[in-house]
N, CA, C and O atoms as a GROMACS GRO file, in nm:
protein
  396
    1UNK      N    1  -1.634  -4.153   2.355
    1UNK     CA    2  -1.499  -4.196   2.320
    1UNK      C    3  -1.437  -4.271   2.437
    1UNK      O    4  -1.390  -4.378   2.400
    2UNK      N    5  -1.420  -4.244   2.588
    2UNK     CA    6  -1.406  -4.290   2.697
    2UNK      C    7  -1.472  -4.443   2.715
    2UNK      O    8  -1.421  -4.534   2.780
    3UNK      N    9  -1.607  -4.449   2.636
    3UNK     CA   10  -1.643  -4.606   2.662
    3UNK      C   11  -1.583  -4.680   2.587
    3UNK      O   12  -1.546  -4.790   2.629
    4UNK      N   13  -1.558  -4.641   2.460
    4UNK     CA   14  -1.488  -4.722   2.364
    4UNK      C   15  -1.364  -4.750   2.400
    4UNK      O   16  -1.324  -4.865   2.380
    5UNK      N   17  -1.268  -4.642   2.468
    5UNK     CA   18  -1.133  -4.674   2.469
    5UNK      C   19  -1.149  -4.773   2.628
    5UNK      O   20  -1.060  -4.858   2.641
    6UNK      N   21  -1.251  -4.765   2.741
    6UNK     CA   22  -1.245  -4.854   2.838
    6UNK      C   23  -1.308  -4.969   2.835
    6UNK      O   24  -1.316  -5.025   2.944
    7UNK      N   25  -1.373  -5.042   2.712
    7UNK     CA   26  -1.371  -5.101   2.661
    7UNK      C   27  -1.297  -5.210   2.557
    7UNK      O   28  -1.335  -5.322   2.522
    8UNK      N   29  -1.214  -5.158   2.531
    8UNK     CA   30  -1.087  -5.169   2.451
    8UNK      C   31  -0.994  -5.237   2.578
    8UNK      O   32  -0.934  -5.344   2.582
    9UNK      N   33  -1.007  -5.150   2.660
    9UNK     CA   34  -0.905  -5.195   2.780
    9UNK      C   35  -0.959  -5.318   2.843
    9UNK      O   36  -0.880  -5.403   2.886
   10UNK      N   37  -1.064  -5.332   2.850
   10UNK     CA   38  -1.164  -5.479   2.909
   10UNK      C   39  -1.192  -5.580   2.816
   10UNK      O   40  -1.286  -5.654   2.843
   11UNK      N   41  -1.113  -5.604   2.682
   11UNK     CA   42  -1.174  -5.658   2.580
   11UNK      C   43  -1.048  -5.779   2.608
   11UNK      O   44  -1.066  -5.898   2.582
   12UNK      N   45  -0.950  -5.737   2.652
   12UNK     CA   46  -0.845  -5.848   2.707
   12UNK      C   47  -0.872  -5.945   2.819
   12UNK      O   48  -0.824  -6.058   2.819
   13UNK      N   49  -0.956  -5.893   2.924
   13UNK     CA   50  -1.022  -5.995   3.024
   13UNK      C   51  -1.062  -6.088   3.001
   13UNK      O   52  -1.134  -6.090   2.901
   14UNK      N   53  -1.045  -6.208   3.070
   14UNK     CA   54  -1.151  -6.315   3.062
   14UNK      C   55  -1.325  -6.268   3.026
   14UNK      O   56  -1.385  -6.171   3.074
   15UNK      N   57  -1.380  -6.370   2.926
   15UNK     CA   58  -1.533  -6.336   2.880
   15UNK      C   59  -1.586  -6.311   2.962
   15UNK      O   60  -1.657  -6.210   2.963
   16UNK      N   61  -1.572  -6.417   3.097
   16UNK     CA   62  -1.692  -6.404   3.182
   16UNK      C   63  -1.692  -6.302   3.295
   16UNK      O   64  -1.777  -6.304   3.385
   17UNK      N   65  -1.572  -6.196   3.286
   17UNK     CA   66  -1.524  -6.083   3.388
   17UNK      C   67  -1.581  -5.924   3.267
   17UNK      O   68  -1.650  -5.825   3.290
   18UNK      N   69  -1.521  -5.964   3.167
   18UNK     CA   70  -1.514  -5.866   3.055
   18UNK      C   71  -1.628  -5.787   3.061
   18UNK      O   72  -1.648  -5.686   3.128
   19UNK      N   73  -1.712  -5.854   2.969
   19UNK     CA   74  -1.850  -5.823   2.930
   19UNK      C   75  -1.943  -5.744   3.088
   19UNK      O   76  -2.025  -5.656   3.062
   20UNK      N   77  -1.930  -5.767   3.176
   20UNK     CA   78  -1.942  -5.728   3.309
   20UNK      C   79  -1.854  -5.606   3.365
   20UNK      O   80  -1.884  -5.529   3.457
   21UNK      N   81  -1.783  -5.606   3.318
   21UNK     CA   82  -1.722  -5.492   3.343
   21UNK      C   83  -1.765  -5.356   3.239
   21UNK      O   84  -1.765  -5.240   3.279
   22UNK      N   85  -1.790  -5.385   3.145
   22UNK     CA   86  -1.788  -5.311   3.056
   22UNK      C   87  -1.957  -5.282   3.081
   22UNK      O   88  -1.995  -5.166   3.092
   23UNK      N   89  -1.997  -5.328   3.085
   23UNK     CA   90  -2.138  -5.317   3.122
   23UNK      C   91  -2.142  -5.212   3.260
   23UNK      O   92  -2.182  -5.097   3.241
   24UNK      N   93  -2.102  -5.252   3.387
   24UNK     CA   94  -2.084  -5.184   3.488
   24UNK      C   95  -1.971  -5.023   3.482
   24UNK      O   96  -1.963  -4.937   3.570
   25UNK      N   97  -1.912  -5.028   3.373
   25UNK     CA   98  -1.838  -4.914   3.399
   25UNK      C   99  -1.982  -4.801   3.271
   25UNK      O  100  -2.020  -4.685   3.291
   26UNK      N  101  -2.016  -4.874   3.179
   26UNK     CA  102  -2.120  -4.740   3.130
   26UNK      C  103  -2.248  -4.728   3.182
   26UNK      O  104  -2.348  -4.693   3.119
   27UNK      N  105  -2.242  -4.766   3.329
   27UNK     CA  106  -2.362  -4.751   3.403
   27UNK      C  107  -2.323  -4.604   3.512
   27UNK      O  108  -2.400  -4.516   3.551
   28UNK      N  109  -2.161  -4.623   3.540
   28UNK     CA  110  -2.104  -4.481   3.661
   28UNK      C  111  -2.151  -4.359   3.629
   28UNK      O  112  -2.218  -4.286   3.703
   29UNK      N  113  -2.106  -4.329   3.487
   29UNK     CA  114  -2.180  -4.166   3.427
   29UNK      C  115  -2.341  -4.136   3.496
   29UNK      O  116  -2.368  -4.028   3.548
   30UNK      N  117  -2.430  -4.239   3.487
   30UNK     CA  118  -2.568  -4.220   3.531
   30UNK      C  119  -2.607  -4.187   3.611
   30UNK      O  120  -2.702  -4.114   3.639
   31UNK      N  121  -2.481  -4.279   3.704
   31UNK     CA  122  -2.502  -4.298   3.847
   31UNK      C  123  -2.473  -4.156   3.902
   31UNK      O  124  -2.540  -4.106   3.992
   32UNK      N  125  -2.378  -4.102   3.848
   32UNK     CA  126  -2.308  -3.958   3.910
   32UNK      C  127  -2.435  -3.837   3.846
   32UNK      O  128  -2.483  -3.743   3.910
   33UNK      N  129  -2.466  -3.880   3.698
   33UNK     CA  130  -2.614  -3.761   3.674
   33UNK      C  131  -2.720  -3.760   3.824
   33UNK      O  132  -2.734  -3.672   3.909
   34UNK      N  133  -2.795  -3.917   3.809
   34UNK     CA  134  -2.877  -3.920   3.914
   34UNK      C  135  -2.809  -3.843   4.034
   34UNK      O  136  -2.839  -3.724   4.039
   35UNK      N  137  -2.720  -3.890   4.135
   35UNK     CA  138  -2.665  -3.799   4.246
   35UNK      C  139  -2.700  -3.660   4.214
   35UNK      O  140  -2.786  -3.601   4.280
   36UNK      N  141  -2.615  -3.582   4.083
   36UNK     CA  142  -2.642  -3.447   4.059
   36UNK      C  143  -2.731  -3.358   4.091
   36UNK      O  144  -2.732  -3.246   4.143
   37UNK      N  145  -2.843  -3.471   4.028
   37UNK     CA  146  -2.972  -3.418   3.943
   37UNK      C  147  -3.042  -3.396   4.131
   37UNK      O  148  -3.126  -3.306   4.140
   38UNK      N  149  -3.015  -3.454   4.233
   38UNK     CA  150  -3.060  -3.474   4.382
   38UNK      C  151  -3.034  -3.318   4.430
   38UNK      O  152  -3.119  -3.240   4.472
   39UNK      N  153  -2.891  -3.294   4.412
   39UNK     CA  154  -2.831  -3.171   4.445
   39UNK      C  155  -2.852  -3.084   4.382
   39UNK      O  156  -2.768  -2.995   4.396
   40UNK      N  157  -2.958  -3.054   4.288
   40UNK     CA  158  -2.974  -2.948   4.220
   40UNK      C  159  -3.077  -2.857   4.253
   40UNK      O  160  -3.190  -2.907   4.251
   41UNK      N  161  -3.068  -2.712   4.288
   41UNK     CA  162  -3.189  -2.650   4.369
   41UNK      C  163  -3.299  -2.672   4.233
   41UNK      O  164  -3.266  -2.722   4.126
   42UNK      N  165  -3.458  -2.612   4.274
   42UNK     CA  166  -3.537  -2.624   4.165
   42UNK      C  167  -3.532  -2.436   4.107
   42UNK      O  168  -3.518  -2.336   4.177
   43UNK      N  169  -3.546  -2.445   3.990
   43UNK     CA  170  -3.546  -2.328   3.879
   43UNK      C  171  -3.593  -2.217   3.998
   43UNK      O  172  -3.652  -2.263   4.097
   44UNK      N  173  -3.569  -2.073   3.990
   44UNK     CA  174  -3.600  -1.947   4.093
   44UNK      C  175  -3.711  -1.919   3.996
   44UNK      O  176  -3.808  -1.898   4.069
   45UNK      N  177  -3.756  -1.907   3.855
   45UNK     CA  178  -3.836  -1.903   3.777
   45UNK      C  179  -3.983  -1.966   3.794
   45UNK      O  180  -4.091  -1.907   3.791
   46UNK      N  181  -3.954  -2.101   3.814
   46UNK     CA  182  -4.046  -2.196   3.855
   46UNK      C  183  -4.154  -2.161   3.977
   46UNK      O  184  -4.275  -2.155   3.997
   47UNK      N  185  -4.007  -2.139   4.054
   47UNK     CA  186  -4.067  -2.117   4.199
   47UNK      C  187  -4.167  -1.993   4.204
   47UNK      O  188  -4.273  -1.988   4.267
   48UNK      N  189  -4.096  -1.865   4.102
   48UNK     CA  190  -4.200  -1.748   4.112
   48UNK      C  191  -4.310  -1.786   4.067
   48UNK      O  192  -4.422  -1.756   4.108
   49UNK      N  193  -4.278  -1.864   3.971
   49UNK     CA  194  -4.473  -1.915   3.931
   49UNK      C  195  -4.550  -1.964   3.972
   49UNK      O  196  -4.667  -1.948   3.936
   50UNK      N  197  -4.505  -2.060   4.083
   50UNK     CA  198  -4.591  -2.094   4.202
   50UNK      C  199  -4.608  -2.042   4.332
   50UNK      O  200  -4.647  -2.107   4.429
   51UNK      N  201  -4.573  -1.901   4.328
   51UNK     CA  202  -4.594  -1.786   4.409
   51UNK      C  203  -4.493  -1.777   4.498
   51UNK      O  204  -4.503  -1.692   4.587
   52UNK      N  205  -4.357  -1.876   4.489
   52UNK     CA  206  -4.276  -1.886   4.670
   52UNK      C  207  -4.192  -1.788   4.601
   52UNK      O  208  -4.089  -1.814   4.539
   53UNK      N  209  -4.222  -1.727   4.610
   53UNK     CA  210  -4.101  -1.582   4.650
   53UNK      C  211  -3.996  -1.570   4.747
   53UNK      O  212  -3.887  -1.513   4.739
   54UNK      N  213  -4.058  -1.643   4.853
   54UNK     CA  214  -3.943  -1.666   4.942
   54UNK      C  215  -3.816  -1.831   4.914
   54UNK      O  216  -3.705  -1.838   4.966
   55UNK      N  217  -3.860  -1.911   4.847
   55UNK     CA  218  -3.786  -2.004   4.837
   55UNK      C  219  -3.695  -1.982   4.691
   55UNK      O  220  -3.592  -2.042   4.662
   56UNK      N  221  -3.777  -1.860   4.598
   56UNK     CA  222  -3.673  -1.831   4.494
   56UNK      C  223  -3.574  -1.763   4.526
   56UNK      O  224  -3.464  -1.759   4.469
   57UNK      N  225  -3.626  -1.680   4.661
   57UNK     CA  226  -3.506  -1.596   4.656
   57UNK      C  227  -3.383  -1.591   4.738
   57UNK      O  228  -3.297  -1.505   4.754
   58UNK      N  229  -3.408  -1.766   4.806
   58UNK     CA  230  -3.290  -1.804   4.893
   58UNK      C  231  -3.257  -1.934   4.793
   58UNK      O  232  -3.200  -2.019   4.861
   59UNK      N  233  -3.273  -1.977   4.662
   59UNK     CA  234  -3.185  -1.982   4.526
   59UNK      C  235  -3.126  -1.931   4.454
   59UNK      O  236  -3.021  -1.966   4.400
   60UNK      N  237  -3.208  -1.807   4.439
   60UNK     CA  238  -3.092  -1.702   4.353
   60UNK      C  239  -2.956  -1.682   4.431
   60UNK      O  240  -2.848  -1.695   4.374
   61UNK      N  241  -2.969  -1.639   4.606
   61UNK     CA  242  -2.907  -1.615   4.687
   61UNK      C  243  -2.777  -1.715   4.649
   61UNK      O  244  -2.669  -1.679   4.602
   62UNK      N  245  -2.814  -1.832   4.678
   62UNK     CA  246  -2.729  -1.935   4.652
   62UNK      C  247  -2.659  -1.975   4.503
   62UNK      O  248  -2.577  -2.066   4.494
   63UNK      N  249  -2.685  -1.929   4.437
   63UNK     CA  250  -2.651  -1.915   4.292
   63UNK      C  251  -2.612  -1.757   4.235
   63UNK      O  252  -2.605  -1.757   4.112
   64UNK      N  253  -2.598  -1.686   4.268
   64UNK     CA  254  -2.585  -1.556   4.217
   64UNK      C  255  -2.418  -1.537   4.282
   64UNK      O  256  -2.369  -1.602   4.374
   65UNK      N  257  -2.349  -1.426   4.199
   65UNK     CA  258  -2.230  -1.394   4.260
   65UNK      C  259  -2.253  -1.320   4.368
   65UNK      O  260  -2.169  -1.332   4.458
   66UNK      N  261  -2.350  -1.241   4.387
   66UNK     CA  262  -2.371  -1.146   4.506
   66UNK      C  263  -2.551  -1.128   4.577
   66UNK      O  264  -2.649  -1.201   4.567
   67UNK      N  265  -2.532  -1.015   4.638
   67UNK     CA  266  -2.717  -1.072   4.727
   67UNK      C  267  -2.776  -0.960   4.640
   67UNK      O  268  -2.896  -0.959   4.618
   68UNK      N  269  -2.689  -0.857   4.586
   68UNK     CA  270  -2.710  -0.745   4.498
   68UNK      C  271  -2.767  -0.789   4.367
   68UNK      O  272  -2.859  -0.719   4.326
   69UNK      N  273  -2.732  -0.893   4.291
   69UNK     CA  274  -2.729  -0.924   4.181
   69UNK      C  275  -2.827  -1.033   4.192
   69UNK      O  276  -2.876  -1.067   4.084
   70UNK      N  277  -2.866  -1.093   4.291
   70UNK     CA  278  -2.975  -1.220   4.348
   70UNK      C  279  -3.120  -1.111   4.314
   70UNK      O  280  -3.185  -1.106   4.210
   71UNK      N  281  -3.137  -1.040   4.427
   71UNK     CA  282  -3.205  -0.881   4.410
   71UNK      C  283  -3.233  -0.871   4.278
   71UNK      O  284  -3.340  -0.918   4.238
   72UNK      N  285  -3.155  -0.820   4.201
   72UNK     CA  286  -3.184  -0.739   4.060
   72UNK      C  287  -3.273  -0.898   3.950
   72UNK      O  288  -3.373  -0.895   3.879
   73UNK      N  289  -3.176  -1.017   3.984
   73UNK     CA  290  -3.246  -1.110   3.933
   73UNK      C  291  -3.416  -1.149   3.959
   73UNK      O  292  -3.498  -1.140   3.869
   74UNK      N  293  -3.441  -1.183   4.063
   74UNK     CA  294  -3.545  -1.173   4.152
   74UNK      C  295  -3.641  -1.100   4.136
   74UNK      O  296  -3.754  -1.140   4.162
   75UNK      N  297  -3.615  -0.970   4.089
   75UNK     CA  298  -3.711  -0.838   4.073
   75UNK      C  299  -3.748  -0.861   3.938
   75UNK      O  300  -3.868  -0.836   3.922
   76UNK      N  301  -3.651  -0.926   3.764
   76UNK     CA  302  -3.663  -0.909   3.669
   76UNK      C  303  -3.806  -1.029   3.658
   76UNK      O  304  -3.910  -1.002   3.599
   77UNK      N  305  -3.779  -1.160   3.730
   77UNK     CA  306  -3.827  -1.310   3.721
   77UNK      C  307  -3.983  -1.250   3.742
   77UNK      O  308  -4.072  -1.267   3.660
   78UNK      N  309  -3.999  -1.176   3.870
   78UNK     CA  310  -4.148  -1.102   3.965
   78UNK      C  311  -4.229  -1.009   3.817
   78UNK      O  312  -4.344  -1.010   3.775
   79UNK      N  313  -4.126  -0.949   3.780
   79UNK     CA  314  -4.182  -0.804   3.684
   79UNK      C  315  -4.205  -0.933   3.513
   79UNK      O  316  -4.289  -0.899   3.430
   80UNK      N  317  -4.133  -1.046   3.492
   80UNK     CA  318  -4.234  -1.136   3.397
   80UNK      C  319  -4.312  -1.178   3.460
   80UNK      O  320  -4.404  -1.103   3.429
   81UNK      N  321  -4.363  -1.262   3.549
   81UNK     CA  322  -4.446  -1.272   3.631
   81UNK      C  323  -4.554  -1.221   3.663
   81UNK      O  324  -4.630  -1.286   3.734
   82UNK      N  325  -4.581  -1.121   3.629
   82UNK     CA  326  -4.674  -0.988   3.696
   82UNK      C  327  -4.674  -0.952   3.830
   82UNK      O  328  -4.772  -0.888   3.869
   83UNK      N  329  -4.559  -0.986   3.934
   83UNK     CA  330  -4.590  -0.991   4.028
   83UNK      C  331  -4.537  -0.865   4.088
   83UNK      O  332  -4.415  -0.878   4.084
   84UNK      N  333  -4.565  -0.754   4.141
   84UNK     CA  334  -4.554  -0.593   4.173
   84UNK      C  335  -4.412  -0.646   4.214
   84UNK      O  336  -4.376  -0.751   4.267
   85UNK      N  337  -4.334  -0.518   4.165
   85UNK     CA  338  -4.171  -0.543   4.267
   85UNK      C  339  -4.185  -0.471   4.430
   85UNK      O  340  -4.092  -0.476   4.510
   86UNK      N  341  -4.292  -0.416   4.454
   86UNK     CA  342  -4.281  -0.388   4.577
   86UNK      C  343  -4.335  -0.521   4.677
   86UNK      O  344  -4.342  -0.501   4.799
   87UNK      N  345  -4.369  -0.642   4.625
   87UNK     CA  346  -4.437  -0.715   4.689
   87UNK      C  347  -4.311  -0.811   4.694
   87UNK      O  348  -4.246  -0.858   4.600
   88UNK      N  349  -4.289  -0.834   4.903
   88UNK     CA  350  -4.166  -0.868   4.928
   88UNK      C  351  -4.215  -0.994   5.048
   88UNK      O  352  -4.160  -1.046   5.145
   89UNK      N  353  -4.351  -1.009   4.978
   89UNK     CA  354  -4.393  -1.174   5.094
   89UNK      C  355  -4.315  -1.291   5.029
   89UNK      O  356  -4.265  -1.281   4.917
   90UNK      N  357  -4.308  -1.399   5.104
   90UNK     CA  358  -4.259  -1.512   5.115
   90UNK      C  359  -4.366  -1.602   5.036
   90UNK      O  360  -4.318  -1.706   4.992
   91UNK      N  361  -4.460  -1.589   5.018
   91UNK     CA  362  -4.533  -1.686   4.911
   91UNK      C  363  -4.698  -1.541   4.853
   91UNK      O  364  -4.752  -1.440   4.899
   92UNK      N  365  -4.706  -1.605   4.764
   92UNK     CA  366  -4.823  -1.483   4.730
   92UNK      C  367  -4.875  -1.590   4.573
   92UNK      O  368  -4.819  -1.668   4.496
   93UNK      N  369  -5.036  -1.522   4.598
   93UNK     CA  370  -5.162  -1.590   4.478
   93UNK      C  371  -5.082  -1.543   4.334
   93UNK      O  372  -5.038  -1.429   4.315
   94UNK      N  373  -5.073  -1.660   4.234
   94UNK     CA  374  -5.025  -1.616   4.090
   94UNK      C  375  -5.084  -1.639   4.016
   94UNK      O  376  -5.062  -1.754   3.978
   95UNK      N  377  -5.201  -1.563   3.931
   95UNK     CA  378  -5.296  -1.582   3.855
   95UNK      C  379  -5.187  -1.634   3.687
   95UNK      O  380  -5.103  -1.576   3.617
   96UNK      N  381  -5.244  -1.752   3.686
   96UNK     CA  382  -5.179  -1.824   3.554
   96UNK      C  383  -5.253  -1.742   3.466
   96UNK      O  384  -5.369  -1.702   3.477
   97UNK      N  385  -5.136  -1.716   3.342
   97UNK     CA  386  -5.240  -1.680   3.194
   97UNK      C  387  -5.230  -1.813   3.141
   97UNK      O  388  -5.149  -1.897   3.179
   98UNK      N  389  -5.348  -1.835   3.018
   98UNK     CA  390  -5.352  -1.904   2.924
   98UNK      C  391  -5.375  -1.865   2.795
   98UNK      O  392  -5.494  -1.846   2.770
   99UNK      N  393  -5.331  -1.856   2.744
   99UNK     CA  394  -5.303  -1.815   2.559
   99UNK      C  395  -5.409  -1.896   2.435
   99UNK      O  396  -5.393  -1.873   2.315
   0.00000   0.00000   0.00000
């Protein structure tokens, strides 16, 4: 709705400013995803599946309301995983299943 109505607003410009503008303003949204998408840690899920235990669990850290609740997350991700909850290394072997 925002392109249409800033569009609307650029439809009064000269042709050869207009069409250029309107073009360049429904390109900003992308521009701000891409940036996002830079700043976004990778899945704590992911990470258990490729054994870093230690890099999931300074994401959860960073995403969780508390280090308590990072913890309880962390332990649930390990126990789908198969990975023992007493096992508190920083990277460890993750035997993939296949179905």
């Amino acid at each position: 709705m925002l392109g249409y109505v800033s569009n609307l607003a650029f439809s009064n410009l000269p042709l050869k400013v207009g069409w250029r503008l309107m073009l360049g303003i429904g390109a900003v949204p992308s521009v701000i995803l891409a940036i996002g998408v830079l700043a976004m840690p990778e899945s704590p899920r992911w990470l258990v599946m490729q054994g870093r235990l230690g890099d999931a669990k300074r994401v959860l850290d960073k995403t969780s309301d508390s280090p308590t609740e990072a913890t309880l997350r962390l332990e649930d991700i390990k126990h789908a995983a198969g990975i023992p909850a007493d096992c508190h290394d920083d990277v460890v072997q993750v035997t993939h299943f296949t179905n």
